[in-house]
Residue, then its C-alpha position, 0 to 999 in steps of 0.5 A: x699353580x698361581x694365584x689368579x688360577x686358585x683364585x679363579x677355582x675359588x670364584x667358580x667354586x662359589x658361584x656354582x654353589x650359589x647357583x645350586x643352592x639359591x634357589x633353594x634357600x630363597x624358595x625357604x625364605x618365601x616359604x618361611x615368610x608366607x607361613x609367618x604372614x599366615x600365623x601373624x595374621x591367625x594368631x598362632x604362635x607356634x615356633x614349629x609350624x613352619x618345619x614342615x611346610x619348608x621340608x615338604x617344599x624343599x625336598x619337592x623342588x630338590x627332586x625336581x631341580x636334581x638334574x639341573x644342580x647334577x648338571x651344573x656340579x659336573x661341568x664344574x667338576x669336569x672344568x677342573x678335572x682338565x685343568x689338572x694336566x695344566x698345572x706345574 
């Protein structure tokens, strides 16, 4: 195995990651957001209101993006798993 090989495992690794996990950061960072603009606005200063909300969100888009990040870390898995026989 060389260098462009790990290196090419490397980068591949880190878009996949980024492609299953991006969306569900960026969906907590509006969800985060929205909820601050909402407190700001009411005044209310409670740190962990916007706990919930995230979680909720969260856990609904994850059961709903399940096959897509399955999907995804499969091909990836399985790109790896038949570049094996290659290395020397």
């Amino acid at each position: 195995m060389n260098e462009e090989m790990v290196v090419f495992l490397v980068r591949e690794a880190f878009f996949h990651v980024l492609v299953v996990a991006g969306p569900l950061l960026l969906l907590a960072l509006v969800v985060g957001l929205v909820i601050a603009i909402v407190q700001a606005a009411t005044t209310i200063s409670e740190q962990t209101l916007t706990f919930v909300p995230k979680l909720v969100v969260l856990m609904l888009v994850g059961v709903l993006m399940l096959p897509f990040m399955v999907g995804t870390l499969k091909r990836y898995i399985l790109g790896v798993f038949q570049l094996i026989p290659t290395l020397r």
